[in-house]
ZALOGU-405824 format. One line per 5 residues: number of its first residue (from 1); their letters; for each residue x negated, y, z of C-alpha. Coordinates in pm, whole numbers, always signed. Layout:
BEGIN
NUM	A	X:Y:Z; ...
***
This chain:
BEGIN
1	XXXXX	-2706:+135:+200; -2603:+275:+556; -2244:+422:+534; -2152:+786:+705; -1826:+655:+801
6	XXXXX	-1790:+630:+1158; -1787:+246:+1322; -1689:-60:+1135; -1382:-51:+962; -1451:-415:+853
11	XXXXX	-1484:-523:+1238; -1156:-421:+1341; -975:-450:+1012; -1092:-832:+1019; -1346:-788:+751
16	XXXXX	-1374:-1077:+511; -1034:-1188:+588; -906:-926:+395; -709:-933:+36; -316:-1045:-27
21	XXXXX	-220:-1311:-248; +116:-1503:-323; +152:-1874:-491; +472:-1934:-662; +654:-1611:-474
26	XXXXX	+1044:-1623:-556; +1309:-1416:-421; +1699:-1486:-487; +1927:-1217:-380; +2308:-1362:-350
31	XXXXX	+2435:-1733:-515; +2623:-1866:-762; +2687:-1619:-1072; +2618:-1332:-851; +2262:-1413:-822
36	XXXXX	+2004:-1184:-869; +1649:-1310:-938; +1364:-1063:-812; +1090:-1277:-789; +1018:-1583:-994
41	XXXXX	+742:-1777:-931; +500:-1484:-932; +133:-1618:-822; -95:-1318:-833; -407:-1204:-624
46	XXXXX	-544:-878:-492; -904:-854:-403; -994:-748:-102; -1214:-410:-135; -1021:-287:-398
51	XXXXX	-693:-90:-536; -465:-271:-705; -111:-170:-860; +194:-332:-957; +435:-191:-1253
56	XXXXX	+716:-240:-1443; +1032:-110:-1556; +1335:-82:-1314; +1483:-398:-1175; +1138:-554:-1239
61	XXXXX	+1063:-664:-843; +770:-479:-842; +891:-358:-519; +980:-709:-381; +652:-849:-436
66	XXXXX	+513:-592:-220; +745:-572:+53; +773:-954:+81; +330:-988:+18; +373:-721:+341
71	XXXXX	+566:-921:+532; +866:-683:+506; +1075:-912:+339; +1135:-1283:+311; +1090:-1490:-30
76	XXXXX	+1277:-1731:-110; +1024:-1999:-174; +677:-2017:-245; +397:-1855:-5; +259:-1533:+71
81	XXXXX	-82:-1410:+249; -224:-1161:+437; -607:-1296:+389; -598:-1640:+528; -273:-1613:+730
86	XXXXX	+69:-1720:+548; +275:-1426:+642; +598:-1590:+413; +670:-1830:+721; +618:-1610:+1044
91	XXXXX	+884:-1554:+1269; +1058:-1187:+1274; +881:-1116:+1594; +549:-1253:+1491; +544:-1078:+1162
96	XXXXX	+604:-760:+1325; +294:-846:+1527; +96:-923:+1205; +200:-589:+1050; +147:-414:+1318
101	XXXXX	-213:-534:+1392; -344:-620:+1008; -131:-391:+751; -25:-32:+691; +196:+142:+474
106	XXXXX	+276:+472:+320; +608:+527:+172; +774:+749:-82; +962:+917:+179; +658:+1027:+423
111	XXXXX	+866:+830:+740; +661:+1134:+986; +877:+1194:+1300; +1002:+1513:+1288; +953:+1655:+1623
116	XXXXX	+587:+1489:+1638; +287:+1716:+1571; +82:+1583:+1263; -207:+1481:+1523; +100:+1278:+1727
121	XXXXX	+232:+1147:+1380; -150:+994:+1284; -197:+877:+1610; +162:+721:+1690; +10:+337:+1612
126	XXXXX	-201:+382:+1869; +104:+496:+2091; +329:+193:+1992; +31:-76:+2017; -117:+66:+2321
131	XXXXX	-456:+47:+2183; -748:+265:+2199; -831:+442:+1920; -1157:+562:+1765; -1192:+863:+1788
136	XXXXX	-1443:+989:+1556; -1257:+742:+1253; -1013:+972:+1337; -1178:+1272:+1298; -1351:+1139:+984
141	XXXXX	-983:+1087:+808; -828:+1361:+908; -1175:+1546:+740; -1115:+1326:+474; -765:+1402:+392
146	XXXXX	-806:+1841:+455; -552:+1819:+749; -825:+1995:+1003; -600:+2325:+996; -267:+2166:+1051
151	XXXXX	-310:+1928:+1362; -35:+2120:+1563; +259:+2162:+1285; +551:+1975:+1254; +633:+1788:+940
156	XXXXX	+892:+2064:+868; +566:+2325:+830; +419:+2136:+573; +417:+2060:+210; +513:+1719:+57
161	XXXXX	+137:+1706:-4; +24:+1740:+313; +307:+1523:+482; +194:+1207:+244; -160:+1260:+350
166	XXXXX	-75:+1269:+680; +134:+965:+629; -216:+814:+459; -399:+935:+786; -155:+729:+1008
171	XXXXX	-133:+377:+715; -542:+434:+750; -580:+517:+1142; -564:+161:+1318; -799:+54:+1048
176	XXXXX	-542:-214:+865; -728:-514:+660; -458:-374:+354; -243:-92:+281; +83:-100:+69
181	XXXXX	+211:+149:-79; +557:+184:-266; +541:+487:-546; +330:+721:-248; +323:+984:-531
186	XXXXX	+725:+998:-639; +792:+1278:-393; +483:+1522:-507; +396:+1764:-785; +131:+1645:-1038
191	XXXXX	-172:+1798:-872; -115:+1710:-507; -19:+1353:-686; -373:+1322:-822; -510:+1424:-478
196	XXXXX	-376:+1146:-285; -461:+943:-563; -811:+990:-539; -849:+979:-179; -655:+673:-138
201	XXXXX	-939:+543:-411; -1197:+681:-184; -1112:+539:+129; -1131:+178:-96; -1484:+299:-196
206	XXXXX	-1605:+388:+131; -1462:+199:+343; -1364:-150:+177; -1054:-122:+312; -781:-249:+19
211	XXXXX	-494:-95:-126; -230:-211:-365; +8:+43:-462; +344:+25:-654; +392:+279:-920
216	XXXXX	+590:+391:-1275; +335:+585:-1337; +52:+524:-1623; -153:+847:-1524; -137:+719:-1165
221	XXXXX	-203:+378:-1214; -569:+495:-1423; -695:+563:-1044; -667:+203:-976; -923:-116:-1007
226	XXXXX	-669:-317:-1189; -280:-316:-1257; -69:-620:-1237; +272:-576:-1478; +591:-744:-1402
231	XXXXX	+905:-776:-1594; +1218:-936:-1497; +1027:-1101:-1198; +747:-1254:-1369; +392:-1170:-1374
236	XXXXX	+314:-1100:-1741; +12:-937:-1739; -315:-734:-1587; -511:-478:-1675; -872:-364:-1521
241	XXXXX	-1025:-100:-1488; -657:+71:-1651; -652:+374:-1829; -306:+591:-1894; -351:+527:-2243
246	XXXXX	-416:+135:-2239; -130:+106:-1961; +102:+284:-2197; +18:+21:-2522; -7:-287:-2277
251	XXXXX	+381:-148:-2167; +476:-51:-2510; +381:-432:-2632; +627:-570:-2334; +882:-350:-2419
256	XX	+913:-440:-2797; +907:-795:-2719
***
């Protein structure tokens, strides 16, 4: 079936390349008795096309997995990819080169630049890369996420709603083979949560691009392909095709162990 969605985001996303993965991830913070083990030994897999989520309790390096899966972060030992190319040994400069042309993100904290127009905010990768961008994918997301009417405000002028899915619009503009995203929906209300919820689960649908997502949240997670659980660093379990109610019994059965 032909898709309406302008170009190929496969083509410049690099297609079947895309999907994360980590084999025996581990990540030590300090030495000695001081230690604090994130990560250990996690080997887990995140299909390309799809949207994927990561939870458990506090402490439970949900958040290091993604960051250092992104590239944002170091691990100790083991390996971590971006598709075929093991991001856990780059250099710092090369890694920024790697997020830059094959991964986007979309934070808790929005990260817009306040004196930047929301059109100047989505297209800012574009600015930093010196690329050219497409502009009818634009035009398509910015359809997409409702931010039509709102091209000229500052982030200041908007909602939290509308400054995450602008944030979404920028992760999503340069066409990334994966986007992270660490608890997108902590900042918002519980309707404008669900909103970015299901667009972020549209944008897998229609345009294969994949998402993995770190969240608390069972009602947010039931968007999602399939949830990954972690407690005290280890992988102890998945879920697909998740539902809040068989999130909260699959975390209720962890937590009485």
């Amino acid at each position: 079936m032909e898709s309406s969605i302008p170009g190929d985001p496969g083509v410049e996303g690099g297609g079947a390349s895309s999907g994360a993965r980590t084999v025996e991830a581990s990540k030590q913070y300090g030495t000695g008795d001081a230690a604090v083990h994130a990560l250990r030994g996690v080997s887990v897999e995140f299909a390309a096309g799809s949207f994927s989520a990561i939870m458990g309790p506090s402490g439970s390096g949900k958040s290091t997995l993604l960051h250092c899966t992104a590239g944002l972060d170091r691990l100790s030992s083991g390996q971590a990819f971006i598709g075929d190319l093991e991001v856990s040994n780059l250099s710092e400069n090369d890694a920024a080169v790697m997020r830059r042309n094959r991964v986007g993100f979309v934070f808790q904290s929005f990260n817009l630049l306040s004196t930047m127009s929301v059109i100047e905010n989505i297209t800012l990768p574009f600015s930093i890369s010196r690329t050219v961008m497409d502009a009818a994918w634009i035009d398509y997301l910015v359809d997409l996420l409702g931010l039509g009417d709102r091209m000229d405000h500052r982030p200041a002028e908007l909602s939290g709603g509308q400054q995450q899915r602008v944030a979404v619009a920028r992760a999503l503009a340069p066409r990334p083979e994966i986007v992270f995203a660490d608890e997108p929906t902590g900042n918002l209300d519980t309707k404008a949560g669900n909103e970015l919820l299901e667009l972020l689960a549209d944008v897998v649908r229609t345009s294969g691009q994949t998402v993995v997502m770190v969240s608390h949240d069972p009602r947010a997670v039931g968007f999602t392909d399939r949830v990954v659980f972690l407690v005290d660093g280890n992988l102890v379990g998945e879920l697909v095709h998740p539902t809040p109610d068989t999130v909260l019994d699959h975390m209720r059965i962890h937590e009485a162990r």
